[in-house]
One Martini backbone bead per residue (centre of mass of N, CA, C, O) as a GRO file, in nm:
protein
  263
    1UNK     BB    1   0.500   2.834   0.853
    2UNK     BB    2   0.731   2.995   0.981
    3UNK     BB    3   0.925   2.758   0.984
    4UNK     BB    4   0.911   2.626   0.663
    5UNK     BB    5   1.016   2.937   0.515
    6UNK     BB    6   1.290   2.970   0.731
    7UNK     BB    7   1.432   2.717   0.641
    8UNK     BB    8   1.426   2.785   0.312
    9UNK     BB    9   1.474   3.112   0.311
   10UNK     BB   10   1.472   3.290   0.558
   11UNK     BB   11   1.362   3.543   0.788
   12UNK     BB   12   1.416   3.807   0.616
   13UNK     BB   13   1.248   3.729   0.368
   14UNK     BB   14   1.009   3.590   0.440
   15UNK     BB   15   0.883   3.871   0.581
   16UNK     BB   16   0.907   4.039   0.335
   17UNK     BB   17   0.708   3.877   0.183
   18UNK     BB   18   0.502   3.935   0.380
   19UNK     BB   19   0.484   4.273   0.379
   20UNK     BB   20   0.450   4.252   0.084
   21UNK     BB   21   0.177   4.144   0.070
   22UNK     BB   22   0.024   4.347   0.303
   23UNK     BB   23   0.103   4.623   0.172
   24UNK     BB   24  -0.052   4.611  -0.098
   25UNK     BB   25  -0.340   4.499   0.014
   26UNK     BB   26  -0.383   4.742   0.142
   27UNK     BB   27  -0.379   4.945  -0.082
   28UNK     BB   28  -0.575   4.810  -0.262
   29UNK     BB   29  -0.800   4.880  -0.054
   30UNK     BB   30  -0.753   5.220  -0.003
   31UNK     BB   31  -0.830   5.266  -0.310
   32UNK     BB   32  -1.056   5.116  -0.362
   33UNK     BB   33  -1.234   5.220  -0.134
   34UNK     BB   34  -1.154   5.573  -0.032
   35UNK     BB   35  -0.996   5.591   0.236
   36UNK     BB   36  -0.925   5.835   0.498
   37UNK     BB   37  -0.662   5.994   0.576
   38UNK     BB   38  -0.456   6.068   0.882
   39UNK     BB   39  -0.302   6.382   0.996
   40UNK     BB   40  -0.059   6.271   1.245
   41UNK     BB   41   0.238   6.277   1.297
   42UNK     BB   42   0.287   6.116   1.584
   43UNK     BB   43   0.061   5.870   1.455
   44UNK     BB   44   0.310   5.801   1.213
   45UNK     BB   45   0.564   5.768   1.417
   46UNK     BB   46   0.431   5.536   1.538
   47UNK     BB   47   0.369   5.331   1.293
   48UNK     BB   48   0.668   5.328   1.234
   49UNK     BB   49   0.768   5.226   1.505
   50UNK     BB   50   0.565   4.930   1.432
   51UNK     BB   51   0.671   4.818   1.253
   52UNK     BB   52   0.916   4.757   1.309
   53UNK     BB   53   0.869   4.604   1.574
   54UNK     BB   54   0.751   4.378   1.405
   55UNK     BB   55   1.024   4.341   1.228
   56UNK     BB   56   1.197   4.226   1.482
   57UNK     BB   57   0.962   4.024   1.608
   58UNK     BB   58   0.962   3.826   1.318
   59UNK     BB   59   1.240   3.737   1.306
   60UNK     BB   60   1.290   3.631   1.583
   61UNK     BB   61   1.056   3.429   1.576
   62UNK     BB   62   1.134   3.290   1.318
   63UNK     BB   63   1.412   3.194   1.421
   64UNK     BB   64   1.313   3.017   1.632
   65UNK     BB   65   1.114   2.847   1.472
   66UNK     BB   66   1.336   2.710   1.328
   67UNK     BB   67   1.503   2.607   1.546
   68UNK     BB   68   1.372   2.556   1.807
   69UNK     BB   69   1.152   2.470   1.991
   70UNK     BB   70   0.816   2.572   1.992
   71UNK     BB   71   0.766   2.501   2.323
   72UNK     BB   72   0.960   2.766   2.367
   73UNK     BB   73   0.918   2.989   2.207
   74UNK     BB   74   0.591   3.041   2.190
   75UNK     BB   75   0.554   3.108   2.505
   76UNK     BB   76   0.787   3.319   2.575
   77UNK     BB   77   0.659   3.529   2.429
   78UNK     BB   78   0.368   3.500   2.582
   79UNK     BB   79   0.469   3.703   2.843
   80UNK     BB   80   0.416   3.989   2.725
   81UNK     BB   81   0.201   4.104   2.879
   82UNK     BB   82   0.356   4.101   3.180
   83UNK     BB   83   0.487   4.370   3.083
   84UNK     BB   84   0.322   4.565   2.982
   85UNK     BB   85   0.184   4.576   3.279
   86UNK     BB   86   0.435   4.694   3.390
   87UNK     BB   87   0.450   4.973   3.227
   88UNK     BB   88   0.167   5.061   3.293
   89UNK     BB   89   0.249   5.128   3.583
   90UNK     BB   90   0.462   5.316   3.544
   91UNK     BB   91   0.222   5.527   3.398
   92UNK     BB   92  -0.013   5.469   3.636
   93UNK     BB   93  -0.155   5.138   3.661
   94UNK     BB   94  -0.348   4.989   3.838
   95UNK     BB   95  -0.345   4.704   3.981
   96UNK     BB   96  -0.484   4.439   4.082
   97UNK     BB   97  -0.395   4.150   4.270
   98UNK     BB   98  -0.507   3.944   4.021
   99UNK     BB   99  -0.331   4.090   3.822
  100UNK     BB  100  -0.053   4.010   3.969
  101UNK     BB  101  -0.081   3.718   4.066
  102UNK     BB  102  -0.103   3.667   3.699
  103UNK     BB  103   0.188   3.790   3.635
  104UNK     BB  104   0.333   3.587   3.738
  105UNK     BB  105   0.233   3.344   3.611
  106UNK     BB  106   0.366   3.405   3.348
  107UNK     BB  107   0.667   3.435   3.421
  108UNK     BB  108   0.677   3.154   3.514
  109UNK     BB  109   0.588   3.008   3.257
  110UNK     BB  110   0.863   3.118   3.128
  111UNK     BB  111   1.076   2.991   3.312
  112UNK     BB  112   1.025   2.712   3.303
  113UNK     BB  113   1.061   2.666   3.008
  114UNK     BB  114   1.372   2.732   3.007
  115UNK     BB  115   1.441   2.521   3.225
  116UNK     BB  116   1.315   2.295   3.026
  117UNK     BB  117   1.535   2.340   2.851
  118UNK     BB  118   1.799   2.329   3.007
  119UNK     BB  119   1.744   1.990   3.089
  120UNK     BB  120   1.798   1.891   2.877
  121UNK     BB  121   1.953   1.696   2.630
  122UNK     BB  122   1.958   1.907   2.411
  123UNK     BB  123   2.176   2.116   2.555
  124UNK     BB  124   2.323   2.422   2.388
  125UNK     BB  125   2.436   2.661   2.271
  126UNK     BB  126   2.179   2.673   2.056
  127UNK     BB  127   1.955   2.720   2.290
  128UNK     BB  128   2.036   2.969   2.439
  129UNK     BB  129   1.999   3.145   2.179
  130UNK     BB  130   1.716   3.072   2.105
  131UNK     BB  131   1.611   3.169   2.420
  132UNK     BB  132   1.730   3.498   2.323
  133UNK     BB  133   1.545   3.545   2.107
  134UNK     BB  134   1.243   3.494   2.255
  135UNK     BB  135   1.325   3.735   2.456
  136UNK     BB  136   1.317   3.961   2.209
  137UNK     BB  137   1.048   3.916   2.081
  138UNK     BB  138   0.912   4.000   2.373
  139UNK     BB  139   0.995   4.253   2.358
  140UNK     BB  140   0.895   4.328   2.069
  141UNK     BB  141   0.624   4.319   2.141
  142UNK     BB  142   0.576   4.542   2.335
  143UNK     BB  143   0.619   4.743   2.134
  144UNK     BB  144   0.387   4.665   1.967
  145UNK     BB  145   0.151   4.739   2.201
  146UNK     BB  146   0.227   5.039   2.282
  147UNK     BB  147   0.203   5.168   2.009
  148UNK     BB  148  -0.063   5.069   1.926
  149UNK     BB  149  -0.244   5.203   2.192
  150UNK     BB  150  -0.131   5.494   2.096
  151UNK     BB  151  -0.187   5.503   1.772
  152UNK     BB  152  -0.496   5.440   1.695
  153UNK     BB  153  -0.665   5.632   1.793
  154UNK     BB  154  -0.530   5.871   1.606
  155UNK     BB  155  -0.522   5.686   1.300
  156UNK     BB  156  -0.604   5.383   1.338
  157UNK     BB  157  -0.569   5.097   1.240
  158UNK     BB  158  -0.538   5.097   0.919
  159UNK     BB  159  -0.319   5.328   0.901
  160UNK     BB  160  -0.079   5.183   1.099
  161UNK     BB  161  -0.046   4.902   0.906
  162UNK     BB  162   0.037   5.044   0.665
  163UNK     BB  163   0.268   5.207   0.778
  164UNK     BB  164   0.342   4.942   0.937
  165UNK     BB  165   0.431   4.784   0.663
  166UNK     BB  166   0.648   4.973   0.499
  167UNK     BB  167   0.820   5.011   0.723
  168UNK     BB  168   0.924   4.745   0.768
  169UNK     BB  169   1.018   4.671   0.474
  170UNK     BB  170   1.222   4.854   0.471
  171UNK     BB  171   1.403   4.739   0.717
  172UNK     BB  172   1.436   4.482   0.561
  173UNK     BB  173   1.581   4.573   0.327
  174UNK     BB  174   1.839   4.667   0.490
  175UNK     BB  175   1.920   4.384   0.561
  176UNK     BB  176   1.941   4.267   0.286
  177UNK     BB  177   2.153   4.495   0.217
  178UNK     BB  178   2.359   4.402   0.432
  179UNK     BB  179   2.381   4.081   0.383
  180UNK     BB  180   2.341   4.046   0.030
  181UNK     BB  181   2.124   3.908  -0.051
  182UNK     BB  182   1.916   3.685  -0.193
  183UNK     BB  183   1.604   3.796  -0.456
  184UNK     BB  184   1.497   3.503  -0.382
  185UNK     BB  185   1.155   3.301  -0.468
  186UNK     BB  186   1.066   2.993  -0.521
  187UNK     BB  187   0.769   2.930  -0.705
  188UNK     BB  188   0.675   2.712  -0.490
  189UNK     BB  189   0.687   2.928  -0.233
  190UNK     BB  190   0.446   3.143  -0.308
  191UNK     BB  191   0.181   3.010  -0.251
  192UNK     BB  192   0.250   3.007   0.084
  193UNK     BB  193   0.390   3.311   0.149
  194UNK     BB  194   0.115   3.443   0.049
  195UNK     BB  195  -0.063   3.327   0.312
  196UNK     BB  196   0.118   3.433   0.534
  197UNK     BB  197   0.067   3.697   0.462
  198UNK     BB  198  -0.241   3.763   0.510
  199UNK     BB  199  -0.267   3.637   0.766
  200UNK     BB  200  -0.067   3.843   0.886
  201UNK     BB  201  -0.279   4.100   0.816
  202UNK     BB  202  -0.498   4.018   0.959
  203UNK     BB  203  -0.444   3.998   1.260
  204UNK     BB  204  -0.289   4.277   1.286
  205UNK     BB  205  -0.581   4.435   1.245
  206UNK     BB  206  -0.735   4.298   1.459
  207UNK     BB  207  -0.527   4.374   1.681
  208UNK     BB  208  -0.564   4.684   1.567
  209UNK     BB  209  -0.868   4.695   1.679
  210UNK     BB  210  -0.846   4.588   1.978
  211UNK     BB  211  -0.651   4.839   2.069
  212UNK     BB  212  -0.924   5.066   2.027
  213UNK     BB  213  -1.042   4.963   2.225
  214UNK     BB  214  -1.126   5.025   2.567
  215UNK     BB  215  -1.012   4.719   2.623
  216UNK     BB  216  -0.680   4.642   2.488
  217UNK     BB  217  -0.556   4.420   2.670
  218UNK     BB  218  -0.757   4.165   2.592
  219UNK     BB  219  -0.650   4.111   2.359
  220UNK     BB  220  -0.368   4.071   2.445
  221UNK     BB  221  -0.415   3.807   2.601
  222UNK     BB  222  -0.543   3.672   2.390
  223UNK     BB  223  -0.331   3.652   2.161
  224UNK     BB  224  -0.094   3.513   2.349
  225UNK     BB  225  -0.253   3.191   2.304
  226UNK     BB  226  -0.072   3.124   2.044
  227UNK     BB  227   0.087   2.955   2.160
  228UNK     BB  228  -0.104   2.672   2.234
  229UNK     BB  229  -0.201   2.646   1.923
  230UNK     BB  230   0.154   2.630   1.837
  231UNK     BB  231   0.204   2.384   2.007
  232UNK     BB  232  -0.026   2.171   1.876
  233UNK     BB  233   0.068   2.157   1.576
  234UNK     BB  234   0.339   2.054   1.639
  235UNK     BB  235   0.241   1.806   1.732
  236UNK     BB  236   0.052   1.724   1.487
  237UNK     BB  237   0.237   1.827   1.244
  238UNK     BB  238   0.570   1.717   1.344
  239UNK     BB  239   0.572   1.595   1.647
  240UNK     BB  240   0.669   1.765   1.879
  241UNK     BB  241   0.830   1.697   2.167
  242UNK     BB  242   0.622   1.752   2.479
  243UNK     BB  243   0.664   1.773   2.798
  244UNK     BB  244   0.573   1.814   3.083
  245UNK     BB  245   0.683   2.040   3.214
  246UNK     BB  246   0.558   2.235   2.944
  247UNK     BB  247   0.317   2.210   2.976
  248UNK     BB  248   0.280   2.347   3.256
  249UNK     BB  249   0.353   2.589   3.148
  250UNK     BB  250   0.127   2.648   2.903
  251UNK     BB  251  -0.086   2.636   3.132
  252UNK     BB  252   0.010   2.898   3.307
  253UNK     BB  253   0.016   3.114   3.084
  254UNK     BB  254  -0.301   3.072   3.007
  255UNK     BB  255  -0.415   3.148   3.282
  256UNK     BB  256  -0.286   3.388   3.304
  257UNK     BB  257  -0.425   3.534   3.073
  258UNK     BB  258  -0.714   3.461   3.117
  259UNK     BB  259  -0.723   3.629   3.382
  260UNK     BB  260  -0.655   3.914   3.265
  261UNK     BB  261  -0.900   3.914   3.078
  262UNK     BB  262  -1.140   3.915   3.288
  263UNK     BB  263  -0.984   4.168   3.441
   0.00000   0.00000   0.00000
């Protein structure tokens, strides 16, 4: 959706109508339920950080979708476990042999992805960029895994994801106020980015609800899986050739996320 949305709209609006979905259906569950907000500066500043860090990496994820191909752009994201845990480690998480690994396993079919780009007959400046974007993007997911685990604790996950989307929509708002662009979406495409913001804002309370429980780890290795079956629609609903090399690399990371959730 997002690949077809930002091709049409451009990627920094696109997700603000995202945000500005999920923003809203938020308040008016947070109204209509009477759930009580937890005051609590840290978990607030925190939750704010992750929201900024979701449109950085939402914006940047869109932009690589949008360019192409879906078989690089969304594996190279899904490598983001492997330094998460290895940030965890700086902070003092001793992974055992197992999980160290999982953790090559997944960045090596990352590089891989990326060599089996640069192979390609249509390797050219813009698929370089591409690249770059999609490794922006993995950084930018750590940011969001990190924030999670630190934040939902604090504040929860629903007062999490709603504070980060307001903060994300300003962020949005900002970008759109520097490029100057026109806050048009055509009426035809309201309907389907309407959809795009739901399906957006249910994932990512998912994700903060994972991200609160004993093991935070799991839901992150597992969520990131998203790489697999997104290049399998991008085969079956746009057709877009993915080569041997590019399976072998998805089948890695795969592989490697699986073993890390076991663990």
């Amino acid at each position: 959706m997002a690949r077809f949305s930002s091709r049409a709209l451009g990627a920094p609006l696109t997700y603000g109508v995202v945000l500005l979905v999920g923003a809203v259906g938020a308040t008016i569950w947070l109204l209509a339920s009477g759930a009580v907000l937890v005051w609590s500066p840290f978990g607030c500043t925190i939750a704010v950080i992750h929201g900024v860090s979701v449109s950085v990496m939402c914006i940047l994820l869109y932009m690589g979708l949008a360019r192409g191909p879906i078989a690089v752009v969304a594996p190279i994201v899904a490598t983001h476990p492997a330094l998460v845990l290895a940030v965890n480690v700086l902070m003092g998480m001793r992974p055992s042999a197992i999980q160290w690994a999982a953790m090559v396993t997944v960045l090596a079919g990352g590089i891989l992805i990326a060599r089996s780009a640069e192979a390609g007959p249509d390797h050219s400046k813009a698929s370089r960029t591409t690249l770059l974007i999609a490794f922006g993007a993995c950084l930018a997911y750590v940011a969001i895994v990190l924030t999670a685990q630190v934040g939902t604790p604090l504040i929860g996950e629903f007062q999490t994801m709603w504070i980060g989307r307001w903060a994300g929509l300003a962020f949005i708002a900002l970008i759109l106020l520097v490029q100057q662009a026109k806050l048009r979406v055509p009426s035809e495409w309201l309907p389907f980015v309407g959809l795009q913001g739901g399906l957006d804002a249910l994932g990512y309370f998912a994700f903060l609800a994972g991200a609160n429980t004993a093991a935070p780890y799991i839901t992150m290795v597992v969520a990131s899986a998203f790489s697999v079956v997104t290049v399998l629609l991008a085969k079956l609903i746009i057709h877009e050739p993915v080569s041997k090399t590019q399976w072998a690399a998805i089948a890695v990371i795969a592989a490697g996320t699986a073993v890390l959730s076991a663990t």
